[in-house]
C-alpha positions as a Markdown table, in Angstrom:
| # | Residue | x | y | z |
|---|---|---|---|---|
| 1 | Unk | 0.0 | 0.0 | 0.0 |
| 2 | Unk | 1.5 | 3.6 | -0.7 |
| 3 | Unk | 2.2 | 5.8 | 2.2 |
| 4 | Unk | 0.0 | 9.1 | 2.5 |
| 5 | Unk | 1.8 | 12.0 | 1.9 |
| 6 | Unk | 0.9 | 12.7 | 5.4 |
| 7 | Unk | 3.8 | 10.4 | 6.1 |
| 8 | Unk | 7.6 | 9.3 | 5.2 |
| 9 | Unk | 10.5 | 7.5 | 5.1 |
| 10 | Unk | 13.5 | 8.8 | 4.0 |
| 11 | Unk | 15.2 | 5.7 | 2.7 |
| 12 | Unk | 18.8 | 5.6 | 2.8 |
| 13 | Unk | 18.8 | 2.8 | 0.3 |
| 14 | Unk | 19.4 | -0.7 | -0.3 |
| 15 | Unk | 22.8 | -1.6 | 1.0 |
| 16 | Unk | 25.6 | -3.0 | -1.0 |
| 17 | Unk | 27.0 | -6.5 | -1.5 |
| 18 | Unk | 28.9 | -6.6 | 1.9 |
| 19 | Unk | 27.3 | -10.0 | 2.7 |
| 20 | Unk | 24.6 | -12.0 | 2.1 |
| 21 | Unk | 22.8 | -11.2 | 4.9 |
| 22 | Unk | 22.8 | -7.5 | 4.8 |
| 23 | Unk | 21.8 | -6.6 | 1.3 |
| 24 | Unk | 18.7 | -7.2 | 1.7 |
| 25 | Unk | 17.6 | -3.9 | 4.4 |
| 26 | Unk | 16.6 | -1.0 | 4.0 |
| 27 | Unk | 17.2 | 1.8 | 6.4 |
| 28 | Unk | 15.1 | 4.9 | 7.0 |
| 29 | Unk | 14.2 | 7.6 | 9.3 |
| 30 | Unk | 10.4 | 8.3 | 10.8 |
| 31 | Unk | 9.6 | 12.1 | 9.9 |
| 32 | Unk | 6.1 | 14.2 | 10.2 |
| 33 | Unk | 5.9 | 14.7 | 6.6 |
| 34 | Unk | 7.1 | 15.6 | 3.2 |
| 35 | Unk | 10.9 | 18.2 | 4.0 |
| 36 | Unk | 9.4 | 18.2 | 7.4 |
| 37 | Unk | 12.2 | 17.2 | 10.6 |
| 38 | Unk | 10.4 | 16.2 | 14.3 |
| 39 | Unk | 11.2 | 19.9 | 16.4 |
| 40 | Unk | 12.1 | 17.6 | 18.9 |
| 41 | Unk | 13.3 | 14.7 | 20.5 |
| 42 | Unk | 12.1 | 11.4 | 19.6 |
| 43 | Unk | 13.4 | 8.2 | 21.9 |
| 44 | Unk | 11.8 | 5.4 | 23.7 |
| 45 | Unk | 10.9 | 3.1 | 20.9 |
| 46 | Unk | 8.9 | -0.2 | 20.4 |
| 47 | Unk | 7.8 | -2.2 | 17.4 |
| 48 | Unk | 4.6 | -4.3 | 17.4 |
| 49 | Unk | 4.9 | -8.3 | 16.7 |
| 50 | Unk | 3.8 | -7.8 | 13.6 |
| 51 | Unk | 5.8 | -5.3 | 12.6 |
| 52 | Unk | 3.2 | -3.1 | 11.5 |
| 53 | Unk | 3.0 | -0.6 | 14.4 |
| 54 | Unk | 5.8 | 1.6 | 15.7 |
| 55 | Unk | 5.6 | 3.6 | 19.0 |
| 56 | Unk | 7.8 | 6.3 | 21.0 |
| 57 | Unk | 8.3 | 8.5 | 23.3 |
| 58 | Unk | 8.6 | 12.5 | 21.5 |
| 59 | Unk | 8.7 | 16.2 | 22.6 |
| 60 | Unk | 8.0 | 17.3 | 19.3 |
| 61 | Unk | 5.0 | 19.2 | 18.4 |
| 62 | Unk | 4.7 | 18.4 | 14.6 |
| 63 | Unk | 4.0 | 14.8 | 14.7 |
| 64 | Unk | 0.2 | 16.2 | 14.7 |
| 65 | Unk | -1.6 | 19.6 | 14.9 |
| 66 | Unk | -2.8 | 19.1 | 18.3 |
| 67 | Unk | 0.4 | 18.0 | 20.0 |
| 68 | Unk | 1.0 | 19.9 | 23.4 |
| 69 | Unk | 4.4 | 21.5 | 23.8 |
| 70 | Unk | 7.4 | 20.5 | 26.8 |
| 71 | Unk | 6.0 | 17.5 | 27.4 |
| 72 | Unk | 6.4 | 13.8 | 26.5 |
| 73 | Unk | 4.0 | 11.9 | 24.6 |
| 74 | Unk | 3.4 | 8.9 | 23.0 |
| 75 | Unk | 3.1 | 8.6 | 19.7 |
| 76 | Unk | 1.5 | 5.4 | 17.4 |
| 77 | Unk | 2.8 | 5.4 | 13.8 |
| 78 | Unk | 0.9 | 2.7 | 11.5 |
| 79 | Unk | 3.8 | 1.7 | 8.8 |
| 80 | Unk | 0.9 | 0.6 | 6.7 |
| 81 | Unk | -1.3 | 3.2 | 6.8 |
| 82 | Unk | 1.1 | 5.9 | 7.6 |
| 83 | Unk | -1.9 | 7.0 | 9.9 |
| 84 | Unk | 0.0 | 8.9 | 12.8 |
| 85 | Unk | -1.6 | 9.9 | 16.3 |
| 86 | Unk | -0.8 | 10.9 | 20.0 |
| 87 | Unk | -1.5 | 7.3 | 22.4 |
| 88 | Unk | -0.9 | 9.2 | 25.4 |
| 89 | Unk | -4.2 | 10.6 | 25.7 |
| 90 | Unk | -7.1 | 10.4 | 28.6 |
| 91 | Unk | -10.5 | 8.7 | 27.6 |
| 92 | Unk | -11.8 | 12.1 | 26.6 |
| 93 | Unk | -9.0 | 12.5 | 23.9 |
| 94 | Unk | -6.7 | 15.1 | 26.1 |
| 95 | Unk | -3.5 | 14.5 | 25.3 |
| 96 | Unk | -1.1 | 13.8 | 28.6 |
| 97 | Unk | 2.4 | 12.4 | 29.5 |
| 98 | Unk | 3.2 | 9.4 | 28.5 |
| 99 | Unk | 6.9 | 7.7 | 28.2 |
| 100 | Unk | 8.7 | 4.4 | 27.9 |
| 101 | Unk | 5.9 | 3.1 | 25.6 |
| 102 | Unk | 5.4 | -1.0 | 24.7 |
| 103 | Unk | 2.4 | -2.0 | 22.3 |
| 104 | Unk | 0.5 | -5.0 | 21.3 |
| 105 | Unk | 0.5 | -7.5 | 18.7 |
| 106 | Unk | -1.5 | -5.4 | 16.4 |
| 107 | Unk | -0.9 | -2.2 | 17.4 |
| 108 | Unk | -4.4 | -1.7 | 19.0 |
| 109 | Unk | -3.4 | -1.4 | 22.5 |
| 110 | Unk | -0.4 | 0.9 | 24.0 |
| 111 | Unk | 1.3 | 0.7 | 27.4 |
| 112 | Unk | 2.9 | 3.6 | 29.3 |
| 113 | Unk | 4.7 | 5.4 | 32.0 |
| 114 | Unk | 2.8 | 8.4 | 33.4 |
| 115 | Unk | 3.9 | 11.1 | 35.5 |
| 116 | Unk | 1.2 | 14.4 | 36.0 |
| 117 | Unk | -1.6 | 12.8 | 37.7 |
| 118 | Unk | -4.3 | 13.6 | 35.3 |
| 119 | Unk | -5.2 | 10.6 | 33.9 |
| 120 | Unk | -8.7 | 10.8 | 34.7 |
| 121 | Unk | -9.6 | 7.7 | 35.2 |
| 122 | Unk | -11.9 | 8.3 | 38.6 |
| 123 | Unk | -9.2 | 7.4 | 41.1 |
| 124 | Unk | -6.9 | 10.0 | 42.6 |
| 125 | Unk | -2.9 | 9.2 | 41.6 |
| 126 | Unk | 0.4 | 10.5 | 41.9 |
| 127 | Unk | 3.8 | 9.7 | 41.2 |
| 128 | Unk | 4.2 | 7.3 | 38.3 |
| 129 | Unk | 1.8 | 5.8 | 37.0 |
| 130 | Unk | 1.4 | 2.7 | 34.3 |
| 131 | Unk | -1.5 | 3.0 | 31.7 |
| 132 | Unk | -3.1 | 1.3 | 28.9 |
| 133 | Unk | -4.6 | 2.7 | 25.4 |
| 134 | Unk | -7.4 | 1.3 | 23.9 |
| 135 | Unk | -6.6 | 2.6 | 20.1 |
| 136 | Unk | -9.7 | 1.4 | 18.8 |
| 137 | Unk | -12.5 | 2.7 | 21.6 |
| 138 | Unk | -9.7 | 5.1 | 22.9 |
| 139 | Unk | -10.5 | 4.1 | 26.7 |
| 140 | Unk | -7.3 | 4.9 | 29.0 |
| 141 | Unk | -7.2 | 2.4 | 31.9 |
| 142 | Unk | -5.0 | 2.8 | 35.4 |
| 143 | Unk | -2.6 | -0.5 | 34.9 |
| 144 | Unk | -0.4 | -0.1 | 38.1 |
| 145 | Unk | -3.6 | -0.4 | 40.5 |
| 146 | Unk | -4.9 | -2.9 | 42.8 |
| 147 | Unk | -7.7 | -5.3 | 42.0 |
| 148 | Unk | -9.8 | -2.9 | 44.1 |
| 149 | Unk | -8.9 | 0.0 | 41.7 |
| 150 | Unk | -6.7 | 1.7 | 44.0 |
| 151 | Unk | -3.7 | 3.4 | 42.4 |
| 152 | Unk | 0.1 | 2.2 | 43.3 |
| 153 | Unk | 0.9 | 4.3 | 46.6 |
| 154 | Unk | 4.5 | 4.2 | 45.9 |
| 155 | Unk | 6.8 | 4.4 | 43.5 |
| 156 | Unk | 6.6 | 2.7 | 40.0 |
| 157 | Unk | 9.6 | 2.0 | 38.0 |
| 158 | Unk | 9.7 | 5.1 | 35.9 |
| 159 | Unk | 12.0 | 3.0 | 33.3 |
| 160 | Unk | 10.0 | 0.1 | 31.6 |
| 161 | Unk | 6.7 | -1.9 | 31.4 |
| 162 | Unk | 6.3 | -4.7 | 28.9 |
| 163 | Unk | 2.9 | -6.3 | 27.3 |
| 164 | Unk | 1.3 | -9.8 | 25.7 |
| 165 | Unk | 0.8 | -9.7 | 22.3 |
| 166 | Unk | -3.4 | -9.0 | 23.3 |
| 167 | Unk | -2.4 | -6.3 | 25.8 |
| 168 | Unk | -4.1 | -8.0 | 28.5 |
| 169 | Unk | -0.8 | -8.8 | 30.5 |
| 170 | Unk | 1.7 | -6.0 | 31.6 |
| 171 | Unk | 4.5 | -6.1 | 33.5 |
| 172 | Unk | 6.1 | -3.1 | 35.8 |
| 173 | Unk | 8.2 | -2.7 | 38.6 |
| 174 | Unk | 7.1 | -0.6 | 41.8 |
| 175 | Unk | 7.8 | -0.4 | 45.6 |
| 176 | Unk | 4.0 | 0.0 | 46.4 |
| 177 | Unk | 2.8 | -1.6 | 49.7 |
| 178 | Unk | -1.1 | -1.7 | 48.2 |
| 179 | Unk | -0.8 | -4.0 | 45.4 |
| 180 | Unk | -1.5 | -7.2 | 47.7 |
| 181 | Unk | 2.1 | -7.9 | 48.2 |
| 182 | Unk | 3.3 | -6.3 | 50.8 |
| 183 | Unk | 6.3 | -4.0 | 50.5 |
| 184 | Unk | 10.6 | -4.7 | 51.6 |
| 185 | Unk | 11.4 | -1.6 | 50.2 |
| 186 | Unk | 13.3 | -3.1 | 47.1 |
| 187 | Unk | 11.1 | -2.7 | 43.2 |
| 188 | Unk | 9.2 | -5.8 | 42.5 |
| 189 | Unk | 8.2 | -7.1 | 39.3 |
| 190 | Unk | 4.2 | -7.2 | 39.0 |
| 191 | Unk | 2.0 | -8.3 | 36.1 |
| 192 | Unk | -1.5 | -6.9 | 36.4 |
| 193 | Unk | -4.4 | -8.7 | 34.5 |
| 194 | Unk | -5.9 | -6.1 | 32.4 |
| 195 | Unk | -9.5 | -8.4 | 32.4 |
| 196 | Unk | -9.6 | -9.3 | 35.6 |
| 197 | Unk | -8.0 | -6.8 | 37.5 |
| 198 | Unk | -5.6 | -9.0 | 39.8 |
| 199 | Unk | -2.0 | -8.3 | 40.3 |
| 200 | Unk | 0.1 | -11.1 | 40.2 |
| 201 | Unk | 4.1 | -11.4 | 41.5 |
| 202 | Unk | 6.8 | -12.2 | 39.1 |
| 203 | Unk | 9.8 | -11.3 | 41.0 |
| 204 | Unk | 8.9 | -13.8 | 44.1 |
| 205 | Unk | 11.8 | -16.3 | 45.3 |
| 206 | Unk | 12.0 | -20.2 | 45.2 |
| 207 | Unk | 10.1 | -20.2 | 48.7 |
| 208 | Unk | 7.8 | -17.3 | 47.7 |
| 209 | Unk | 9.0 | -14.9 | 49.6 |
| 210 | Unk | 10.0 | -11.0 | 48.1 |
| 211 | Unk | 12.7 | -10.6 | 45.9 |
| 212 | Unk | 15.6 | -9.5 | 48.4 |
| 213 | Unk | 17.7 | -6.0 | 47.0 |
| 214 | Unk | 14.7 | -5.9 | 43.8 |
| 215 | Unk | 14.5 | -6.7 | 40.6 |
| 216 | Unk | 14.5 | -5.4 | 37.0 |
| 217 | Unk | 12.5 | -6.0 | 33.4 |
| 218 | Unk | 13.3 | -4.2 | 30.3 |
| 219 | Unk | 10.4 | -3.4 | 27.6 |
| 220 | Unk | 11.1 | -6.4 | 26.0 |
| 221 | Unk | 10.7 | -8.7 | 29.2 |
| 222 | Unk | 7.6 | -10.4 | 28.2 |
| 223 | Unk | 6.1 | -13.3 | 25.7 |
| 224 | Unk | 3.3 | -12.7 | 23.2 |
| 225 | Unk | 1.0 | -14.9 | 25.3 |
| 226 | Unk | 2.0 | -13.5 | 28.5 |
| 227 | Unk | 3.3 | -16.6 | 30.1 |
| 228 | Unk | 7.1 | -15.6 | 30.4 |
| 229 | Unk | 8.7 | -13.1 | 32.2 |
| 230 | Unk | 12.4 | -12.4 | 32.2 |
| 231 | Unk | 14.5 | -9.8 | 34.8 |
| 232 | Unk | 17.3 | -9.5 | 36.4 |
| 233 | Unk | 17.1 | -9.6 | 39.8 |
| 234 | Unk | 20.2 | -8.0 | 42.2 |
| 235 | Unk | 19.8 | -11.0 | 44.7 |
| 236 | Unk | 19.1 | -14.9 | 44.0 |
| 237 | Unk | 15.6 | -16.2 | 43.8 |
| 238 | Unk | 17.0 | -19.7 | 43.7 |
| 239 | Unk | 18.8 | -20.6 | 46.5 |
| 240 | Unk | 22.7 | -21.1 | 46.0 |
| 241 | Unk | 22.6 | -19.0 | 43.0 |
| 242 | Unk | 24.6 | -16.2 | 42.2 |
| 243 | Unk | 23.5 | -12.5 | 42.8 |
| 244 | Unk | 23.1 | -10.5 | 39.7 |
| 245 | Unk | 21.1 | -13.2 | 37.2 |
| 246 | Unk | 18.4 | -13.1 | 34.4 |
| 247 | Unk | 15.6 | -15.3 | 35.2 |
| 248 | Unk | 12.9 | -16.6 | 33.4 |
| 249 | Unk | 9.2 | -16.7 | 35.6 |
| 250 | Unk | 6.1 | -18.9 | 34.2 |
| 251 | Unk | 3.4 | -17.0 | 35.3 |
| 252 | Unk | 0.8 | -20.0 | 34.1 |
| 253 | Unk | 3.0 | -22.7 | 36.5 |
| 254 | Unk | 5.1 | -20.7 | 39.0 |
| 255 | Unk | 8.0 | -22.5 | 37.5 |
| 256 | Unk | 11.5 | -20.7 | 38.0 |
| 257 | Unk | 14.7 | -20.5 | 35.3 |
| 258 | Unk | 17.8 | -19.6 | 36.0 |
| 259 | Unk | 18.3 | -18.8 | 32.5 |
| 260 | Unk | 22.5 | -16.9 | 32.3 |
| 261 | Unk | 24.1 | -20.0 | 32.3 |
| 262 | Unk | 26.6 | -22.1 | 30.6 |
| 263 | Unk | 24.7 | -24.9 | 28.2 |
| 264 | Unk | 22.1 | -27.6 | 30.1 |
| 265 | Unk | 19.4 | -27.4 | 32.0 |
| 266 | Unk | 21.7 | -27.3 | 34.9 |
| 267 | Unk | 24.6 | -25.1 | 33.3 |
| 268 | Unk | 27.4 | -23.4 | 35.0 |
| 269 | Unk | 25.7 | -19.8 | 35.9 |
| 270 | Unk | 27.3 | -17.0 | 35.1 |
| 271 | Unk | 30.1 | -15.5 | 37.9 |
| 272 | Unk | 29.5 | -12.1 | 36.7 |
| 273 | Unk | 26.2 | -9.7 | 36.7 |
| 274 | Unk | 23.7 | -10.1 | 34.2 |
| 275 | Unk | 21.9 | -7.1 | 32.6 |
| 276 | Unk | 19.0 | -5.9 | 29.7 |
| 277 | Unk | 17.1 | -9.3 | 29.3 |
| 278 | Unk | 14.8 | -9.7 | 26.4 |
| 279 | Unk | 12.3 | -12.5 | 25.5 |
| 280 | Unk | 11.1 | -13.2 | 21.7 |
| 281 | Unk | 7.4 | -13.2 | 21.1 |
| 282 | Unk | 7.1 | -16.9 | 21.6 |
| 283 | Unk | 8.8 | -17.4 | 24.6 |
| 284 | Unk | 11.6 | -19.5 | 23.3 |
| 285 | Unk | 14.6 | -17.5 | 22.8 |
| 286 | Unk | 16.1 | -14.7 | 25.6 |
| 287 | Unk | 19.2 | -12.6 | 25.2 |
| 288 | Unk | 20.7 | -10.9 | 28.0 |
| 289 | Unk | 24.4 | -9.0 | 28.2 |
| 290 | Unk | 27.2 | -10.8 | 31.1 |
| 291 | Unk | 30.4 | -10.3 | 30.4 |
| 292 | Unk | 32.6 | -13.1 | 28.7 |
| 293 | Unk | 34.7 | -14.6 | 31.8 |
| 294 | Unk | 31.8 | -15.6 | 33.4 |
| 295 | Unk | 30.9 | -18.7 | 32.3 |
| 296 | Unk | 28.2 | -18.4 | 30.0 |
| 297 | Unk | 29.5 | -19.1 | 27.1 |
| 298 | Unk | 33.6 | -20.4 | 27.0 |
| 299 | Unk | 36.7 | -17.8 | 26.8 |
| 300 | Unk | 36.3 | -14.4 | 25.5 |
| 301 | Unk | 37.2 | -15.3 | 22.0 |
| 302 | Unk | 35.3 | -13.4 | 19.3 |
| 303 | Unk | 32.8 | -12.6 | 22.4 |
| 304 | Unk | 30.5 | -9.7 | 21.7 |
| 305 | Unk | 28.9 | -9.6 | 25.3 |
| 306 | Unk | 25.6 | -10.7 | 24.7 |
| 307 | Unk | 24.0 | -14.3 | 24.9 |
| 308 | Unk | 21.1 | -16.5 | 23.5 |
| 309 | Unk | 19.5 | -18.4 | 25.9 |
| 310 | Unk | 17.2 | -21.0 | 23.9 |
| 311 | Unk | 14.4 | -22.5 | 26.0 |
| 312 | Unk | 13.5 | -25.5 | 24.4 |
| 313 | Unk | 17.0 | -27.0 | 23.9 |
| 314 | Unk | 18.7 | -25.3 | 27.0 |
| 315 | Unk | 21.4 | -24.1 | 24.8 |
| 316 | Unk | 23.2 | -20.8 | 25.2 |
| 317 | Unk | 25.3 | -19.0 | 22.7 |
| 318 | Unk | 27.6 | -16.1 | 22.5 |
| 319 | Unk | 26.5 | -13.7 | 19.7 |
| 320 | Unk | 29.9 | -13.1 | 18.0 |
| 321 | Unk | 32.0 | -10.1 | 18.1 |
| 322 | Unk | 31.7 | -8.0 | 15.5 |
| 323 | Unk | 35.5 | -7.1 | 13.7 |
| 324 | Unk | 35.5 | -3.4 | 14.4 |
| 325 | Unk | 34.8 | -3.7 | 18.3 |
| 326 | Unk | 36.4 | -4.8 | 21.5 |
| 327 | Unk | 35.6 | -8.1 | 23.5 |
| 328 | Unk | 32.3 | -7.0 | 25.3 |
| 329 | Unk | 31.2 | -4.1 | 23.7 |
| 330 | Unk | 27.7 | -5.0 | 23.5 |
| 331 | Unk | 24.6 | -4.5 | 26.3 |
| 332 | Unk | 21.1 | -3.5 | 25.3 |
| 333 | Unk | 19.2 | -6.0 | 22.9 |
| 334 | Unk | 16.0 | -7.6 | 21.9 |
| 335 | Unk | 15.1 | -11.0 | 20.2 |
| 336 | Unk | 13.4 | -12.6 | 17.2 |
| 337 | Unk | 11.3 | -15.5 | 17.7 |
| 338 | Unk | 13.9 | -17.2 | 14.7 |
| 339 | Unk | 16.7 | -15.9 | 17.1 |
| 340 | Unk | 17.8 | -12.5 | 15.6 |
| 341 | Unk | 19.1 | -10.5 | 17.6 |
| 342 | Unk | 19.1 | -7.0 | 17.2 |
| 343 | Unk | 22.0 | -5.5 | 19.7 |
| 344 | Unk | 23.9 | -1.8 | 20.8 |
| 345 | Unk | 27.3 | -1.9 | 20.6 |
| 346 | Unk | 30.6 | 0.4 | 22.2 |
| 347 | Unk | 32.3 | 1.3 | 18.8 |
| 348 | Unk | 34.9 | 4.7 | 18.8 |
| 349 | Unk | 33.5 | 5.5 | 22.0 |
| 350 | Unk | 29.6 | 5.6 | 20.8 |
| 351 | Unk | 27.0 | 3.3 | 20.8 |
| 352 | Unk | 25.6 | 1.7 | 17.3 |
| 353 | Unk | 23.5 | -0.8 | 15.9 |
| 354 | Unk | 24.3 | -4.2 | 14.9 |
| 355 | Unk | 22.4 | -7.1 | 13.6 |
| 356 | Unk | 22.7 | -10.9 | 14.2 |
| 357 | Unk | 21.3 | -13.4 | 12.0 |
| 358 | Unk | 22.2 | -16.7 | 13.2 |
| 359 | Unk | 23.7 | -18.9 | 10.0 |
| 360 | Unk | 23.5 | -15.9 | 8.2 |
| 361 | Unk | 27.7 | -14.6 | 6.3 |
| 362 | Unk | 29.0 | -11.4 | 7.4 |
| 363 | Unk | 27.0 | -11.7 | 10.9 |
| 364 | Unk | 26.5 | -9.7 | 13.0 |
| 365 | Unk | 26.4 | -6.5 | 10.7 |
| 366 | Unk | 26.4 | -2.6 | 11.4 |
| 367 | Unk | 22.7 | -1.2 | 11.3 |
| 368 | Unk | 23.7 | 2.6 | 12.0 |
| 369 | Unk | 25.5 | 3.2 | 9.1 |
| 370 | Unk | 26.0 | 6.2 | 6.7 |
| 371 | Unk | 25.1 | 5.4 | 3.0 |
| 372 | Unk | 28.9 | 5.6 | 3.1 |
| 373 | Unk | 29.2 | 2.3 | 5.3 |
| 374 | Unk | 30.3 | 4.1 | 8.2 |
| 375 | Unk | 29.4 | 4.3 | 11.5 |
| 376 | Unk | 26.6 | 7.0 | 12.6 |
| 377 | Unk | 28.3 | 10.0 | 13.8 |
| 378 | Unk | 25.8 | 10.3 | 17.3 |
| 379 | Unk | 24.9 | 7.5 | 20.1 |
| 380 | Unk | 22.2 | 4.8 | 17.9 |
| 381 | Unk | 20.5 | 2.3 | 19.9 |
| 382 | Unk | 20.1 | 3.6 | 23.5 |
| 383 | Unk | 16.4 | 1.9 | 22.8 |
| 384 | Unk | 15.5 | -1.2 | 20.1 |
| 385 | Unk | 13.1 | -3.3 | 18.7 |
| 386 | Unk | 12.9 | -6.2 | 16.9 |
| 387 | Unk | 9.5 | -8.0 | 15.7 |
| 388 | Unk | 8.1 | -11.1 | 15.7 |
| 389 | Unk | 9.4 | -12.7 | 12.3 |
| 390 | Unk | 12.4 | -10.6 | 12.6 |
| 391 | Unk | 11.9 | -8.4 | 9.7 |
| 392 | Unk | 11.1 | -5.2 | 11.1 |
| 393 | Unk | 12.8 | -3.8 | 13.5 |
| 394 | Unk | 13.1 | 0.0 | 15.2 |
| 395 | Unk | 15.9 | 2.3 | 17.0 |
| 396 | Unk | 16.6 | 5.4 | 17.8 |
| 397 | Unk | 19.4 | 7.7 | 17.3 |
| 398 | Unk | 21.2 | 11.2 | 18.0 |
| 399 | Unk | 23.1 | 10.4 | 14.8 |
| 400 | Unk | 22.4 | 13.4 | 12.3 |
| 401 | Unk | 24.6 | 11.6 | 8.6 |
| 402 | Unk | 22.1 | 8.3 | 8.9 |
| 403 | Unk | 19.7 | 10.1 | 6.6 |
| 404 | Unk | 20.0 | 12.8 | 4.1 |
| 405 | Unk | 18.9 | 16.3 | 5.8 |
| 406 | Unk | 18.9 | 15.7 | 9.3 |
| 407 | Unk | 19.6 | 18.5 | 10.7 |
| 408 | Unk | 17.1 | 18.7 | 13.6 |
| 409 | Unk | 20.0 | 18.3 | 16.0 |
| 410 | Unk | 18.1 | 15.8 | 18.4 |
| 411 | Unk | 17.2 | 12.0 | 18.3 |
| 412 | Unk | 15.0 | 10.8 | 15.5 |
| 413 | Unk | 13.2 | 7.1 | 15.0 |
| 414 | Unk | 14.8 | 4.8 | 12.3 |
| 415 | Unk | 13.4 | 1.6 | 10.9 |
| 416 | Unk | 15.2 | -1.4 | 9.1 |
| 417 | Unk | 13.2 | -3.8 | 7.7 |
| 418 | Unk | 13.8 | -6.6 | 5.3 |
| 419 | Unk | 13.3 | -5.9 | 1.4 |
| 420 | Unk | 10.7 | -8.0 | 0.9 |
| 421 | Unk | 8.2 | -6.0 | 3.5 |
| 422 | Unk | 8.3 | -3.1 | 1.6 |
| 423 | Unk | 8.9 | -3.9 | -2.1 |
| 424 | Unk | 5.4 | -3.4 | -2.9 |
| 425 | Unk | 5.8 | 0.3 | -1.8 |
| 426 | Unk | 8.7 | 0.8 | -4.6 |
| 427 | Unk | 6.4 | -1.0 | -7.3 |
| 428 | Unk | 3.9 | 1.5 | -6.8 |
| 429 | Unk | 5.8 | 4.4 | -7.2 |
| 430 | Unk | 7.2 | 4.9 | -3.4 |
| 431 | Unk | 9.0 | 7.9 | -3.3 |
């Protein structure tokens, strides 16, 4: 289908034969319009499963007329459609603060961190707050309450929630004492069930007590169906364990992973901290960052610093190093359910992009590249995004020689998605 005018890419172009694997993508950057630039900031970003819908985080006013100005919203771009609109917005269409957005499958429903207390959704908050956007009846929902419809008393996580692929699941973290857990002080991982109302515990130990010294989730912490949840929690919640490590929670069976560990269902675990865990839509593969010596996956030879975990087989493997970095010089990443890892990386002092595509010559590859092959000249990646099939992915970027006339001076949205997605744009005319 051809974009509206309302909407564009600027394509940086099919990249050349440097390997099989990467001349098939296409780069471009999310702008309001036709030789329009975002006024201002865009970060924060999240692509939907099917790789349709793309959300962030923006203080620019341009996206659309109505936009309000020094203030964060979120913003749902339809690749499709090229329909573009505010998500962060109260039942009666007001459009309020909204940050660190996840969405659904589809697109239809969007998750968020609030901060302003006027949600208006007939219960008195303050602090951070975690809501939901119905796209298609527009109803705003209070996530981070009880199953009385109190809100959290306490603080939420102001960092990260994740979704299900139907938006009835989201995960958050918060130190709230009212959510029928009672408080240690330390953030807790909650998932709240959107059609029922109750609040469940992820982060709980072995013995089901509270997660001693807190735990973490990143935006990409849970599966499609809502099942999994993967964090990284400071202290063990298996007994014996190490502190520091990414575990996986079935929130259908109570069943608890250790999951940054050597190969086997009983692996060596990891001797060194584990950070920015990500689980692919259907729950099989998570990547996570631990440095190389600690046992995950062998010496530090050709070692990027971030490892598969595969569920199913209990096998876990170090994405490799790409040539132009140093052992380790990857952290934040996210996960295709085929195992494609999409992954920021330390290069000259500035993060970029790369790409892993397991099997795939010249693996992993630079994604933040000028259309001269060369590294983006700002920090790419501080936020990712990969989808479901592993064809559509999204980043962001303070890089201003990724895409011709950038000259905003602030962070834009990029996509790279696979050829095939968007050759029927090009046969009908796609500018």
């Amino acid at each position: 289908m051809l974009l509206p005018r309302c909407f564009l890419l600027v394509f940086i172009g099919l990249f050349g034969a440097v390997g099989a694997a990467k001349a098939q993508w296409i780069s471009g950057r999310l702008v309001p319009g036709v030789g329009m630039e975002a006024n201002g900031a865009s970060e924060a970003v999240d692509v939907s499963a099917d790789g349709r819908t793309v959300v962030f985080s923006t203080s620019a006013t341009n996206w659309v007329p109505e936009a309000i100005a020094n203030t964060d919203k979120v913003m749902a771009v339809d690749l499709d459609t090229g329909l573009m609109e505010v998500a962060s917005r109260t039942t009666g269409g007001g459009v309020i603060r909204g940050e660190a957005p996840v969405v659904s499958r589809d697109g239809r429903y969007v998750a968020f961190l609030h901060h302003g207390g006027n949600l208006n959704v007939g219960v008195p908050h303050a602090n951070w707050q975690v809501a939901r956007k119905d796209r298609v009846t527009g109803q705003l929902r209070l996530v981070s309450a009880n199953s009385g419809g109190e809100a959290s008393n306490a603080h939420v996580n102001d960092d990260w929630v994740a979704m299900s692929g139907d938006g009835r699941y989201i995960a958050f973290e918060a130190t709230s004492s009212n959510l029928g857990i009672p408080s240690n002080g330390w953030n807790q991982v909650f998932v709240k069930d959107m059609d029922t109302g109750q609040i469940h515990h992820a982060s709980a130990t072995m013995a089901g007590a509270l997660a001693p010294d807190g735990c973490s989730i990143r935006a990409n912490a849970m599966s499609d169906n809502g099942r999994y949840v993967v964090m990284i929690c400071n202290q063990p919640l298996i007994a014996g364990m190490p502190n520091g490590q990414a575990y996986v929670r079935d929130m259908t069976t109570n069943a608890l992973q250790l999951i940054s560990r050597a190969s086997g269902i009983s692996g060596t675990p990891s001797t060194a901290f584990a950070s920015r865990a990500a689980i692919s839509s259907n729950g099989r593969f998570v990547s996570f960052q631990t440095r190389c010596y600690g046992g995950v996956g062998g010496d530090c030879t050709n070692n990027s610093g971030v490892y598969v975990r595969d569920l199913q087989s209990h096998v876990s493997t170090r994405i490799p190093r790409p040539a132009a970095l140093e052992v380790d010089a990857c952290s934040v990443s996210d996960v295709s359910d085929i195992g494609t890892v999409l992954m920021g990386c330390v290069q000259s002092g500035r993060t970029q992009v790369y790409l892993h595509i397991p099997g795939a010559a010249g693996t992993p590859f630079l994604v933040s590249e000028t259309a001269a092959g060369q590294p983006g000249n700002g920090v790419s990646g501080a936020t990712l995004a990969v989808n479901a099939n592993g064809l559509s992915m999204v980043f962001d970027s303070l890089a201003s020689d990724l895409a011709s006339g950038d000259t905003n001076g602030v962070g834009d949205v990029f996509v790279f998605v696979d050829e095939s997605i968007i050759s029927g744009l090009f046969a009908d005319s796609f500018e």
